[in-house]
TORDRENTI-872382 format. One record per residue (C-alpha): residue in one letter; x, y, z. Coordinates in steps of 0.2 Angstrom, whole numbers, padded with zeros to 4 digits, always signed. Layout:
// residues N
aXYZ...
***
This chain:
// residues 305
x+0141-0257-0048x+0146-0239-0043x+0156-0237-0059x+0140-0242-0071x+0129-0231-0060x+0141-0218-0061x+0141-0220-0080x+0124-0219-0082x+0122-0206-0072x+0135-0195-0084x+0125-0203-0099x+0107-0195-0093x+0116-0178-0087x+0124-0176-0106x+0108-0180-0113x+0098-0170-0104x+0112-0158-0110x+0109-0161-0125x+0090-0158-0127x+0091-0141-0121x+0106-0137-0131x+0093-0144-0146x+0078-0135-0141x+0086-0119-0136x+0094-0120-0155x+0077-0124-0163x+0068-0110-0153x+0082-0100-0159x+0078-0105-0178x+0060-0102-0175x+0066-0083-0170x+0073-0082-0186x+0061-0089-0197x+0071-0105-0201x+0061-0120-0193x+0042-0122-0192x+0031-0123-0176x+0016-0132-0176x-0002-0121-0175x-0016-0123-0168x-0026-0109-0167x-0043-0115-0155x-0029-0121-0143x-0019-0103-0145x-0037-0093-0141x-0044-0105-0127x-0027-0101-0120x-0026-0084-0121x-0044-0084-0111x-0037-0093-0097x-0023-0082-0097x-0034-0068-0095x-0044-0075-0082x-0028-0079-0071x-0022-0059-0072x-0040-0054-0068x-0044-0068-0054x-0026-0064-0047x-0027-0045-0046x-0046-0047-0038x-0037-0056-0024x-0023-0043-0021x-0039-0030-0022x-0046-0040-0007x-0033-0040+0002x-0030-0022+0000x-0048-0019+0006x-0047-0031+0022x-0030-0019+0028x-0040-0003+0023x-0056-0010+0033x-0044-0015+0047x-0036+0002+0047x-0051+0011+0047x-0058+0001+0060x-0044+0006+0072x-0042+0024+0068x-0062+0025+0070x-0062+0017+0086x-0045+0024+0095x-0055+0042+0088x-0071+0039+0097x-0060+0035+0113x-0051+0051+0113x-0070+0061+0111x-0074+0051+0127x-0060+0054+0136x-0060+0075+0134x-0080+0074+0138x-0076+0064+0154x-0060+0077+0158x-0072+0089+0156x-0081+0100+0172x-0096+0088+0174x-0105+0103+0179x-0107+0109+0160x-0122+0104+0150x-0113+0094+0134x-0110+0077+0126x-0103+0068+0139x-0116+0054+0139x-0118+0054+0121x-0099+0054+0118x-0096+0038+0128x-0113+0029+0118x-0101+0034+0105x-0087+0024+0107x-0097+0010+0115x-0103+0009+0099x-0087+0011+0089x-0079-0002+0100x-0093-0014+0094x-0090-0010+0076x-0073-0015+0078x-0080-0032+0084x-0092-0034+0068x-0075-0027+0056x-0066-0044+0064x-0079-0054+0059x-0081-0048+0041x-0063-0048+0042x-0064-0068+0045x-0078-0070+0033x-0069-0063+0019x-0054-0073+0022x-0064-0090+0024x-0078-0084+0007x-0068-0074-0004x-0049-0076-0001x-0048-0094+0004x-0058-0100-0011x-0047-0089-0024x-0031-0095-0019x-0038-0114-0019x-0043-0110-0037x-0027-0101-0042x-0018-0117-0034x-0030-0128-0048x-0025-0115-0061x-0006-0119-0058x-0008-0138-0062x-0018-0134-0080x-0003-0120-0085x+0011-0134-0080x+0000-0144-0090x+0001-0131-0104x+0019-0129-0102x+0021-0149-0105x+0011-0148-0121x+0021-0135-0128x+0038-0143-0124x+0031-0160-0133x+0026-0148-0147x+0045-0140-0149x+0052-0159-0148x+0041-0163-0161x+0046-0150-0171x+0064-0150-0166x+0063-0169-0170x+0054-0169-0187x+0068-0175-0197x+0066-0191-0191x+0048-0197-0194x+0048-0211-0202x+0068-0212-0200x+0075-0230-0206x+0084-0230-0188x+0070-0236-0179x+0076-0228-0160x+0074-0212-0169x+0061-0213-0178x+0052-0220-0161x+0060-0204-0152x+0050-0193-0163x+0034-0202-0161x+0036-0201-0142x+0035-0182-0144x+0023-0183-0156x+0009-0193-0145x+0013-0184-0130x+0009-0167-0140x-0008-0175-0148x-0012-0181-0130x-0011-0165-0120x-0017-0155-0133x-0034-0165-0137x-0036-0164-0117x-0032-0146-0116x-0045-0143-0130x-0058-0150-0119x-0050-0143-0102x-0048-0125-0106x-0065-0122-0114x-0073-0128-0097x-0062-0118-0084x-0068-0104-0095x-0087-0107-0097x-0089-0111-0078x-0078-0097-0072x-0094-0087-0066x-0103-0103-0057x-0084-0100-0048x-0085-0081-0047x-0107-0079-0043x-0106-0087-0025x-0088-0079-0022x-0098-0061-0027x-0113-0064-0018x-0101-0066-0002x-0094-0050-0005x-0109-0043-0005x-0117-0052+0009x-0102-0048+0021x-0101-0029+0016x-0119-0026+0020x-0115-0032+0038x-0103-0019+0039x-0110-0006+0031x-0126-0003+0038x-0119-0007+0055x-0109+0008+0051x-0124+0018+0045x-0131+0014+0060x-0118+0027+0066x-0131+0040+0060x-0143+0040+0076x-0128+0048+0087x-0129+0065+0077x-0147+0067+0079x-0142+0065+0099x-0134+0083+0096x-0148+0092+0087x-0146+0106+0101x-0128+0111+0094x-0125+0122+0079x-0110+0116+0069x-0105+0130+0061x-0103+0140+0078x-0086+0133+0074x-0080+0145+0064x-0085+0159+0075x-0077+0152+0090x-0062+0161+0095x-0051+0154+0112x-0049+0172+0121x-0062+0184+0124x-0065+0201+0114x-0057+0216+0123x-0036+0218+0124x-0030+0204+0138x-0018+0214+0154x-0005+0204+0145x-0009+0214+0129x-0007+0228+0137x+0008+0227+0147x+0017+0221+0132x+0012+0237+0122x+0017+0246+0138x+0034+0237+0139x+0036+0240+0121x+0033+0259+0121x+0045+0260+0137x+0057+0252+0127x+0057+0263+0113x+0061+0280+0126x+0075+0271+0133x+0082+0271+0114x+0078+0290+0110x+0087+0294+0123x+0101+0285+0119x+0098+0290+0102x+0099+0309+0109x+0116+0308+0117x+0110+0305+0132x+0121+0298+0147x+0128+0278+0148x+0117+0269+0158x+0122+0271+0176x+0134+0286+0172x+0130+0305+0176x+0128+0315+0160x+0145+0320+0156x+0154+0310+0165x+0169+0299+0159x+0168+0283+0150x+0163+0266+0161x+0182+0263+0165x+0191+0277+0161x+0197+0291+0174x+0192+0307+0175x+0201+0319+0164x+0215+0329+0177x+0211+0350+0176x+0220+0358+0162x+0223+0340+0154x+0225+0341+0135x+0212+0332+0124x+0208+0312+0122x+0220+0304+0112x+0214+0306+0092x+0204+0320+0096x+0210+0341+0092x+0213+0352+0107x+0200+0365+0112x+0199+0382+0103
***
């Protein structure tokens, strides 16, 4: 029993062997011009469409996604911002007239943004996300479906020579090929036209989501708007006028030009011949001895006239 399994076993691996070898040869004749393929051109278009409409719905998806980590990003940065406006107000001297109050209404409000962003988050993977993948999943099973019908098609072709063959296993091995082509094509002809025709009874709720869930989060954010009419009493563009230290030279100023000018005496003198620090004027070199009474001159230098 193992032996006959076994055999078997090699039998189906060598012809399975042998119908690639065949269809990778008759795809490679069809390169060339030198076999046939079967046509059908409102198969080929319906196709196309669908091929078309599985780039677009896919790169949608990607968008959304792209969008949900930008919301999420901006959600955070918004929120840890209004924190750190809160914290300097409430560092601040409280005896200063400013924002303090306003700046922590501020980020009470950021805060619950944040709380809203998580929902549209949700929202958006449960209506927008969630019901694109599910139909890209569907969309899988009608391109395997594809795939089969154009496999069937090649065989048929590749397997041409024996319609109507005397030897009746190979003439029924093309007319297996040839009903399985004329089977999933007629059922593709009716599949693909209505995946296409319906695609915006799929796409008009999945936009009107969209668009539902984005109003939530935008006009919460617009609501934003009330907090800046909370400082009507400050100007701006005092901004750009504000400077850190006050007008008039700071004593640092000053004792810095001070050292500065100091500085530059200590080097004129030097510059004048002037004694070594430390060192009476004429006195000998830091380390040297004085020069004995009626010594003769430094080495490397004439005697005295």
């Amino acid at each position: 029993r193992l032996r006959l399994s076994h055999f078997f076993s090699e039998r189906t691996m060598f012809k399975d062997v042998g119908t690639s070898f065949g269809r990778m040869k008759h795809s490679a004749m069809v390169g060339i011009g030198k076999a046939n393929v079967t046509k059908d051109p409102e198969f080929d278009e319906n196709c196309e469409r669908i091929k078309v409409q599985k780039s677009i719905v896919s790169k949608m998806q990607t968008d959304c996604k792209r969008y949900l980590n930008a919301l999420r990003m901006l959600s955070k940065a918004h929120y840890e911002l209004a924190e750190s406006i809160r914290d300097f107000y409430l560092a601040s001297d409280p005896s200063q007239d400013s924002l303090k109050d306003l700046s922590v209404n501020y980020y009470n409000a950021a805060d619950q943004l944040r709380s809203i962003d998580a929902e549209v988050e949700g929202e958006l993977q449960q209506d927008f996300i969630a019901p694109i993948e599910v139909y890209l999943t569907e969309m899988k099973s009608t391109f395997k479906k594809i795939e089969h019908r154009n496999r069937s098609r090649d065989d048929m072709d590749r397997l041409n020579r024996y319609a109507g063959h005397t030897d009746p296993e190979k003439a029924a091995q093309y007319q297996r090929c040839a009903d399985s082509f004329s089977a999933l094509n007629s059922e593709l002809l009716v599949e693909l036209p209505h995946v296409f025709r319906t695609r915006t009874e799929f796409f008009d709720p999945l936009f009107k989501s969209l668009l539902e869930v984005q109003e939530k989060c935008y006009s919460k954010l617009a609501s934003m708007e009330q907090f800046s009419q909370g400082a009507t009493n400050v100007n701006r563009q005092s901004i750009r006028d504000y400077k850190l230290h006050p007008e008039g030279d700071s004593v640092y100023k000053q004792q810095a030009d001070a050292g500065a000018v100091g500085g530059a005496a200590v080097g004129g003198a030097a510059a004048a011949g002037g004694p070594t620090y430390g060192q009476p004027a004429g006195g000998p070199t830091y380390g040297q001895p004085a020069p004995a009474a009626g010594a003769g001159p430094s080495y490397g230098q004439p005697a005295p006239a």
